[in-house]
Structure formats: C-alpha cells, structure tokens
PyMOL commands that place a pseudoatom at each C-alpha (Angstrom):
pseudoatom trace, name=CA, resn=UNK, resi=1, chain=A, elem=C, hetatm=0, pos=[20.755, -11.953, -19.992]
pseudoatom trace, name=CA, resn=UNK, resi=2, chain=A, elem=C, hetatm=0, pos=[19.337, -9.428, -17.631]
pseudoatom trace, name=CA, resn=UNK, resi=3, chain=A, elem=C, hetatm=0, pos=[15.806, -8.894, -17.318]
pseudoatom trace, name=CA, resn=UNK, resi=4, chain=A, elem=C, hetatm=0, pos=[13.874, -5.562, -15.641]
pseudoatom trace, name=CA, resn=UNK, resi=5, chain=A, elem=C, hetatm=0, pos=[10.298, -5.848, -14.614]
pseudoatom trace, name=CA, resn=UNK, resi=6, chain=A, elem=C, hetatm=0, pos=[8.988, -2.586, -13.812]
pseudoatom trace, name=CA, resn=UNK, resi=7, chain=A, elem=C, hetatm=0, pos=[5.437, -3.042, -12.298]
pseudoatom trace, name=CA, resn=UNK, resi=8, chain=A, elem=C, hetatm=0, pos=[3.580, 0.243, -12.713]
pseudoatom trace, name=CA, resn=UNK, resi=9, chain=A, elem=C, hetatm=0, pos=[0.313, 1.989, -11.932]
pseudoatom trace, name=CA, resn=UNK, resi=10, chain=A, elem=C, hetatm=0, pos=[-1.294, 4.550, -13.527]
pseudoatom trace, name=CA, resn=UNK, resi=11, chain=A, elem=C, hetatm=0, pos=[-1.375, 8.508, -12.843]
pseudoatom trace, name=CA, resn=UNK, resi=12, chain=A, elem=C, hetatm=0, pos=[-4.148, 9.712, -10.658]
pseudoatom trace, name=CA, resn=UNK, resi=13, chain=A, elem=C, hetatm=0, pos=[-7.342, 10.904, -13.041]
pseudoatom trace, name=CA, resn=UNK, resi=14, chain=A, elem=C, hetatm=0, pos=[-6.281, 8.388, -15.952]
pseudoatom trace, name=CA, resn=UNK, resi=15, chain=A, elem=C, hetatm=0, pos=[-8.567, 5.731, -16.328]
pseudoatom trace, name=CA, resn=UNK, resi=16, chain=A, elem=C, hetatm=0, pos=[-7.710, 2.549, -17.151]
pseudoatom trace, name=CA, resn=UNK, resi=17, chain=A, elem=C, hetatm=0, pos=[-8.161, 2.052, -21.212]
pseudoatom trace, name=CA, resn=UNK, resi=18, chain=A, elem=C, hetatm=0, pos=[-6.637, 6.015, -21.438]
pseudoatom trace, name=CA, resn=UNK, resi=19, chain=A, elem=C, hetatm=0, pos=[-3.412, 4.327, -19.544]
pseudoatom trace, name=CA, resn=UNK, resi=20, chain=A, elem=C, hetatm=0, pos=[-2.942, 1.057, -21.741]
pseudoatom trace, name=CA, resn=UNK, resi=21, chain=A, elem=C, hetatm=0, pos=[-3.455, 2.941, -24.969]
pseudoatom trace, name=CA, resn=UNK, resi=22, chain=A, elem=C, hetatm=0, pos=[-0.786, 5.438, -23.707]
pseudoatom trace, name=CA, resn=UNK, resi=23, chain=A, elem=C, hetatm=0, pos=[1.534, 2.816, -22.589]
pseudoatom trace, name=CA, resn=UNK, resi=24, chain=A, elem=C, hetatm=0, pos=[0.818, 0.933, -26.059]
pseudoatom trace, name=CA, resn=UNK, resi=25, chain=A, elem=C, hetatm=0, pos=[0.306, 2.905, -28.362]
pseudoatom trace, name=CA, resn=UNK, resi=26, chain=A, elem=C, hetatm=0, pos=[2.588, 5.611, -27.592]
pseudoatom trace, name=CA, resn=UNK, resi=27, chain=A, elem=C, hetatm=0, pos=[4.904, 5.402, -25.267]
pseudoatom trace, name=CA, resn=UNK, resi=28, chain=A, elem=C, hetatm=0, pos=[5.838, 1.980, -26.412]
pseudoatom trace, name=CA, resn=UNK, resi=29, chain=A, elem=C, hetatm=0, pos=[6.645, 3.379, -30.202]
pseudoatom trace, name=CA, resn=UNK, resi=30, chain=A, elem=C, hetatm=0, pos=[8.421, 6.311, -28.733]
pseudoatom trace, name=CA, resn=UNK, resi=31, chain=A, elem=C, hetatm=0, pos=[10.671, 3.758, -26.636]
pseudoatom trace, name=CA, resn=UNK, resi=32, chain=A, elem=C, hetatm=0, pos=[11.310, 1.955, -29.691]
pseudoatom trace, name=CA, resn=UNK, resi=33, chain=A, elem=C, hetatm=0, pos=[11.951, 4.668, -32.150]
pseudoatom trace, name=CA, resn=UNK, resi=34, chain=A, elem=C, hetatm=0, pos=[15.074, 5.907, -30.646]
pseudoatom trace, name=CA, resn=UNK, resi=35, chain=A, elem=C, hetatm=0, pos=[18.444, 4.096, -31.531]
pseudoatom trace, name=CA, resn=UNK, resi=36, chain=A, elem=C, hetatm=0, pos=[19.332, 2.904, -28.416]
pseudoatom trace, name=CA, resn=UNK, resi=37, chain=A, elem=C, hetatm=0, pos=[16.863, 0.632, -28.126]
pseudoatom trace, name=CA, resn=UNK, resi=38, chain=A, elem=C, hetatm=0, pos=[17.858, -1.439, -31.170]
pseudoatom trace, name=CA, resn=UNK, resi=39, chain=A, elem=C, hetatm=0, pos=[21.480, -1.316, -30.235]
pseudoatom trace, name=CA, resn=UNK, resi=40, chain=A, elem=C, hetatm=0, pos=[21.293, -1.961, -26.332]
pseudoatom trace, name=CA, resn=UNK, resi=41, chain=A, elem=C, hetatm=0, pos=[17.860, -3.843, -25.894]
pseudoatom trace, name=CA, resn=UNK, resi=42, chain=A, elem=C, hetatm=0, pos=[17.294, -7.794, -26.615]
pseudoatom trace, name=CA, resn=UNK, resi=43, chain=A, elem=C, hetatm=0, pos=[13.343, -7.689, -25.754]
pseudoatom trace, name=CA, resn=UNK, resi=44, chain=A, elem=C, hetatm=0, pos=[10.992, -5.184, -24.632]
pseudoatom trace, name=CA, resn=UNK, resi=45, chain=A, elem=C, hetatm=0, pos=[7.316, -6.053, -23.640]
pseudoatom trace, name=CA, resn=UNK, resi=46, chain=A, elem=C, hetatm=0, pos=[4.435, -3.891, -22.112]
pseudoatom trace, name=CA, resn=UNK, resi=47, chain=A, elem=C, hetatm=0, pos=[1.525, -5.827, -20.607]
pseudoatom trace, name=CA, resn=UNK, resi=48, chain=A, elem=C, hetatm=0, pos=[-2.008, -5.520, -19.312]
pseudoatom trace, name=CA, resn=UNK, resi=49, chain=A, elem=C, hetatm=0, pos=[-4.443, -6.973, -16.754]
pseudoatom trace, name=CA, resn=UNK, resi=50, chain=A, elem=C, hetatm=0, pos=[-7.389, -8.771, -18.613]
pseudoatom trace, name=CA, resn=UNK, resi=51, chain=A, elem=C, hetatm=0, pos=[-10.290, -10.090, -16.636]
pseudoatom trace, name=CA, resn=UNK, resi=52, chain=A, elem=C, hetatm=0, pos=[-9.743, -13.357, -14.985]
pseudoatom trace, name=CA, resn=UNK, resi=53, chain=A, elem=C, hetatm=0, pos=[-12.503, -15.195, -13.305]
pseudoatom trace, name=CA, resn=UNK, resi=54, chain=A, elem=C, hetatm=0, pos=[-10.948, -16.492, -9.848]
pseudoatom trace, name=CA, resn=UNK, resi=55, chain=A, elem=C, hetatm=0, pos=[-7.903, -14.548, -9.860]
pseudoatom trace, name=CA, resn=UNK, resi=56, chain=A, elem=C, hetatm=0, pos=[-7.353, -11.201, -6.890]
pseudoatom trace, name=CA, resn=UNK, resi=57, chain=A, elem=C, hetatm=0, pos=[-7.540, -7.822, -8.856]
pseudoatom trace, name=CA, resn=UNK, resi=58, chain=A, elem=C, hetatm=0, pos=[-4.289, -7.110, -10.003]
pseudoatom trace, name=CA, resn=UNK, resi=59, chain=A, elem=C, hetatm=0, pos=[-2.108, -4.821, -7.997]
pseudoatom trace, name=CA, resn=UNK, resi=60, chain=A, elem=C, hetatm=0, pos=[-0.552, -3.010, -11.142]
pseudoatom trace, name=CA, resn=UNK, resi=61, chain=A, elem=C, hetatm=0, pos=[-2.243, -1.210, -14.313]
pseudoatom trace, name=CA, resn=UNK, resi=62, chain=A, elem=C, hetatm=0, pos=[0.678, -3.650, -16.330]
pseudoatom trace, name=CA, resn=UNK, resi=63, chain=A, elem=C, hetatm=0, pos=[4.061, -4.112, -16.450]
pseudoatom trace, name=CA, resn=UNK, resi=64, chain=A, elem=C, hetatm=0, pos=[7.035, -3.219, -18.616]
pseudoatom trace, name=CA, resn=UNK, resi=65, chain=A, elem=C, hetatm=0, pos=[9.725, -6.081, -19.110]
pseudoatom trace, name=CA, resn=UNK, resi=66, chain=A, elem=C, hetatm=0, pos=[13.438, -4.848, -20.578]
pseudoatom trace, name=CA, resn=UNK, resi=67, chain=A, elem=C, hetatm=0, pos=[16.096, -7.626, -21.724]
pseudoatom trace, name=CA, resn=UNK, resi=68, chain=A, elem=C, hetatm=0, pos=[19.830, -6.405, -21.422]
pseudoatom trace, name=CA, resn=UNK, resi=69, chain=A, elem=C, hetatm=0, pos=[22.712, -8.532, -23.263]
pseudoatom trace, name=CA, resn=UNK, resi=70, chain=A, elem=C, hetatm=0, pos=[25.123, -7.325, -20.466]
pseudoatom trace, name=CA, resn=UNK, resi=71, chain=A, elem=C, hetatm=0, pos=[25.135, -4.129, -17.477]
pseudoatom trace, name=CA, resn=UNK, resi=72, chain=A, elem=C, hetatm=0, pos=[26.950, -1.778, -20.272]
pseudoatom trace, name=CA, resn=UNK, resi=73, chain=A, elem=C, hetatm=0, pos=[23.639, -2.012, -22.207]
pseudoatom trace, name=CA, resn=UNK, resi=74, chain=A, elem=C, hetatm=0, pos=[21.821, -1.095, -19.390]
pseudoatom trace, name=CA, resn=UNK, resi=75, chain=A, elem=C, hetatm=0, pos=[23.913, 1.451, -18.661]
pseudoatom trace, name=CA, resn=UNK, resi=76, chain=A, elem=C, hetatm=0, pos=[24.375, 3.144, -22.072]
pseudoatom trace, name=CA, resn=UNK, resi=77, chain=A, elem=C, hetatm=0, pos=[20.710, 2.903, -22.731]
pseudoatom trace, name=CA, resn=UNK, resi=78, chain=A, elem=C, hetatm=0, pos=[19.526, 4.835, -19.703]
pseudoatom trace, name=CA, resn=UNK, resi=79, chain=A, elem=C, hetatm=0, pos=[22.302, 7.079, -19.777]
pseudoatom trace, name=CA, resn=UNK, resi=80, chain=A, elem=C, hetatm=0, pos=[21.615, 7.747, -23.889]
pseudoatom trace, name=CA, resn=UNK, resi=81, chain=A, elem=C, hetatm=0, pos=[20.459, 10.914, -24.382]
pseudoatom trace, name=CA, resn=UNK, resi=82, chain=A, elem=C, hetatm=0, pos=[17.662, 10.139, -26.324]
pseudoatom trace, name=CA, resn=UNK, resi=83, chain=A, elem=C, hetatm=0, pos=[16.645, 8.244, -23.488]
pseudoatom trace, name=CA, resn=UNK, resi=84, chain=A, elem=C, hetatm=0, pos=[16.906, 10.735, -21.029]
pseudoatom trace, name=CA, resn=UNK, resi=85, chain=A, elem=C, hetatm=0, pos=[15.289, 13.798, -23.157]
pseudoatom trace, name=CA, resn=UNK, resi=86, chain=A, elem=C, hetatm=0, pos=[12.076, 12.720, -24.963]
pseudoatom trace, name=CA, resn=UNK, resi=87, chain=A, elem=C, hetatm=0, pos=[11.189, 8.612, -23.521]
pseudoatom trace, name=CA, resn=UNK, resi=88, chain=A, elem=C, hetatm=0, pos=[11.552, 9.387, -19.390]
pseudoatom trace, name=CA, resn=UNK, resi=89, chain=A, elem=C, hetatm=0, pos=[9.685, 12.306, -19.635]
pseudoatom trace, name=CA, resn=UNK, resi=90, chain=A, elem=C, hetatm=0, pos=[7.197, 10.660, -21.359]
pseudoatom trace, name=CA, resn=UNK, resi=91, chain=A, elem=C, hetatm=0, pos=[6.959, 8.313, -18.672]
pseudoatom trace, name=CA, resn=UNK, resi=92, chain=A, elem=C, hetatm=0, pos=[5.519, 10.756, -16.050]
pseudoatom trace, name=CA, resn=UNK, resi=93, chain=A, elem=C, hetatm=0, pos=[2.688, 11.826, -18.274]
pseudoatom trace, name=CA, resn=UNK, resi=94, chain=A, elem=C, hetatm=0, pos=[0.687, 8.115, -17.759]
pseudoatom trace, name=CA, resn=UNK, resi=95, chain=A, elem=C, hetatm=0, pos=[2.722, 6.082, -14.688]
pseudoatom trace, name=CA, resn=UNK, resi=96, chain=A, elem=C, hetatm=0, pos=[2.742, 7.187, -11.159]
pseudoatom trace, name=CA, resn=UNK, resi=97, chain=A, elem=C, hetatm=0, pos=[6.666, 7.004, -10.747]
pseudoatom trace, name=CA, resn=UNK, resi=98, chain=A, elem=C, hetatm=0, pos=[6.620, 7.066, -7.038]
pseudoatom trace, name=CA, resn=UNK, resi=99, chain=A, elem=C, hetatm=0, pos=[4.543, 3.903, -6.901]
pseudoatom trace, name=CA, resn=UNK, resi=100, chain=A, elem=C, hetatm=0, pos=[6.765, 1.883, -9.550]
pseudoatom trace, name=CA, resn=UNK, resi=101, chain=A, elem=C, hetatm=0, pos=[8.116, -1.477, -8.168]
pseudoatom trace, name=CA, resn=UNK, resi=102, chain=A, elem=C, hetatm=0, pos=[10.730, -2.372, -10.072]
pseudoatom trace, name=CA, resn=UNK, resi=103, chain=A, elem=C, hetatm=0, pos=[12.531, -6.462, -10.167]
pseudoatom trace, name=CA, resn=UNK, resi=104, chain=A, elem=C, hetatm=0, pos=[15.722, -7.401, -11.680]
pseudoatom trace, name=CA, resn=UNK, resi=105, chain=A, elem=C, hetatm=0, pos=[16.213, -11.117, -12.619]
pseudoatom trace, name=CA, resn=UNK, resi=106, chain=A, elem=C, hetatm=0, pos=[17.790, -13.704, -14.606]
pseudoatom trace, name=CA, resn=UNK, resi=107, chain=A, elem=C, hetatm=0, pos=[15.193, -15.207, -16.195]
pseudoatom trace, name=CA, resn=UNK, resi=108, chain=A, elem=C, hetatm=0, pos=[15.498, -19.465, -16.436]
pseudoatom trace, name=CA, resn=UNK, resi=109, chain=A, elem=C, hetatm=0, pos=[13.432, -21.382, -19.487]
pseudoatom trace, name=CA, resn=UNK, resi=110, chain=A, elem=C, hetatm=0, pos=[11.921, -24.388, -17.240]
pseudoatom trace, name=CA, resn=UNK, resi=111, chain=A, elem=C, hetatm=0, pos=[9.389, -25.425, -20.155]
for i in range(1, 111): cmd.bond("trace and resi %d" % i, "trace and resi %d" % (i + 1))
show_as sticks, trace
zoom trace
C-alpha cells in the first residue's frame, strides 16, 4: 500500500475555520464524488489541528492522507480527467500550493 501525506496551509486572507470547512465540507465531497476515487483510492482522510496544551503550534492548517493499492492507481487517478478538471482546481481556491509539503510512505501497523 502506498500512502501520500500532503501537509498543507491555507491561502493568504482565509482564516482558519473558513479553511477546514472548505477542506471538509467541500472539497473533501467533491474529491469523493468523482469515480476515480472509488476505483483507484483505498483511504482518504483530511485532518485538523485542535488545541493541545503543551504541544508547538502546528506548522500546517491539516493534512490530507491518500492510500494507493499500487503506482497505476496513483497514476490513473491523477491523470483522470475528472481529477484534473473540477478537484485540482478546487484545490487552489483554499491551500497555498506553493507551500504544500508533500511525504510518500509505506505505512507499518506497530500496535
């Protein structure tokens, strides 16, 4: 299984609860609705900061996390049209794209 963090911040002038209702409430169901994503994608989460006592301020506004079966479902899912014309344009509207970091893993159970 492949797994695709993307750790993302906000566009300039959004505040904070206009970006995580955008992320969630939006973008997320327009990411789902398209075909692709129940054909190519295992898991898809979106995530949030919360307040934690004792903990730095976070770095990101949250974090996207994308599980691939294999590279082809990668690939056909960000080359899919549908993709590409109405859920990556979307995408510039609430995250600042130059300041996305993104990590690719293989993610290990331990407990």
């Amino acid at each position: 299984m492949i797994k695709l963090v993307f750790m993302i911040r906000r566009v300039d002038g959004m505040s904070f609860e206009a970006f995580v209702e955008h992320h969630r409430d939006h973008h997320a169901p327009l990411f789902t609705s398209i075909p692709e994503a129940a054909r190519y994608v295992r898991k898809y989460t979106v995530s949030h900061p919360v307040p934690a006592d004792g903990y730095p301020k976070p770095a990101y506004d949250g974090l996207t996390e994308l599980w691939f079966a294999s590279w082809a479902d990668h690939h056909a899912f960000f080359a899919s049209t549908n993709y590409r014309e109405l859920v990556h344009p979307d995408e510039a509207r609430f995250i600042d794209l130059a300041s996305v970091e993104v990590l690719v893993t293989k993610e290990t159970t331990v407990v």
